[in-house]
matplotlib code that plots the C-alpha trace (Angstrom):
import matplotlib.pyplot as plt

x = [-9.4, -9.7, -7.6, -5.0, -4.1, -0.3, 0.0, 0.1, -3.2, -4.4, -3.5, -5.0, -8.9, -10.7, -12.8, -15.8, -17.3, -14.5, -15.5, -12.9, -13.7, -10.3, -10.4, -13.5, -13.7, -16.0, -18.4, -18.4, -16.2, -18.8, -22.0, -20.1, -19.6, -23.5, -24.7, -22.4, -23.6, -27.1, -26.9, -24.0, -22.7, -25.0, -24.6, -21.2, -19.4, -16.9, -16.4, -13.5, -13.6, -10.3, -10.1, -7.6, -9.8, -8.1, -11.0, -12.6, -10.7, -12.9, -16.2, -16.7, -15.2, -17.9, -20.5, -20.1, -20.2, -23.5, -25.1, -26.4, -23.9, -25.2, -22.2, -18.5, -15.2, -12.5, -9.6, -7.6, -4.2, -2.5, -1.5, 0.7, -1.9, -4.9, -6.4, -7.9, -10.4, -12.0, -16.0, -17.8, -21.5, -23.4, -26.9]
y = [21.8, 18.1, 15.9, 14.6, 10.7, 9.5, 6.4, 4.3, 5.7, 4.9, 1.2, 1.0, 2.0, -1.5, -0.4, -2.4, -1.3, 0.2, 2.5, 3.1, 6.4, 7.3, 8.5, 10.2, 14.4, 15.9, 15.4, 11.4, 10.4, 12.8, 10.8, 7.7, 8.0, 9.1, 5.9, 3.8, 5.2, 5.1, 1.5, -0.5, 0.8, 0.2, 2.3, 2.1, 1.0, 2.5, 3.3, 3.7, 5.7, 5.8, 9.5, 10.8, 13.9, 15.9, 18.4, 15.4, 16.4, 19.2, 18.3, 14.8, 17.0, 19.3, 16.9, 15.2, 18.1, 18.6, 15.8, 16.1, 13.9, 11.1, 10.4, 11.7, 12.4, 10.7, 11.8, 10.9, 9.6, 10.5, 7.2, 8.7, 9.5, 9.0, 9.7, 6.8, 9.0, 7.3, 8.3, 7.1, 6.1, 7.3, 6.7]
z = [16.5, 16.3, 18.5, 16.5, 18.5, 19.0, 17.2, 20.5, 21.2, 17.8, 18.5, 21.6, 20.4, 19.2, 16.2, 16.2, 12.9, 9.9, 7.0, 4.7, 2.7, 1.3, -2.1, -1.7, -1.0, 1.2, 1.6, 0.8, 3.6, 6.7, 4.6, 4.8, 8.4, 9.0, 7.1, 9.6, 12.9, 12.3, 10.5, 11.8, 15.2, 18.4, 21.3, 23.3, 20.0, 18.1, 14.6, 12.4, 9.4, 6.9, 5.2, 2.8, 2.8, 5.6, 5.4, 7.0, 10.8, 11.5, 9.9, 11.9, 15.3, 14.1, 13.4, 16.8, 18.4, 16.8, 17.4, 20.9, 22.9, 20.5, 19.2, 20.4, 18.4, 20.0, 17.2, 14.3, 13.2, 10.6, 9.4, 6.4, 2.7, 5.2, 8.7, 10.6, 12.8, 15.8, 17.1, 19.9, 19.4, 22.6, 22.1]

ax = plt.figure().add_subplot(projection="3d")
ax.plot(x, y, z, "-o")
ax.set_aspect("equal")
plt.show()
């Protein structure tokens, strides 16, 4: 189950890279995200992605997971209509 972040936590991650998907359904908001790590965010960064797709919680958790420790799902907020979900890119 994907780690849902207090709002304080929220504030505290720096995004370095922000992809704002909401208004899209799955699965624009997971190809969104896939574009944006292999493209824009470099190793040790993190990215931001904005969902109002909440089907979007467990398929980037999942994806992550997936991924061979490349990249790592930190969480989301629920930032009220959308999610603001956080991921880690490892490699």
């Amino acid at each position: 189950m994907a780690k849902q972040l207090t709002k304080e936590d929220a504030e505290k991650i720096k995004a370095d890279v922000v992809v704002d998907a909401r208004g899209q359904s799955c699965p624009g908001p997971m190809l969104e995200a896939k574009k944006a790590l292999a493209a824009k965010v470099k190793a040790g960064q993190i990215l931001e992605l904005l969902s109002s797709d909440h089907g979007t919680r467990h398929d980037l958790e999942t994806m992550c997971e997936r991924s061979g420790g490349k990249w790592v799902y930190i969480g989301f907020f629920d930032a009220g209509g959308y999610d603001r979900h956080f991921v880690k890119k490892e490699k």
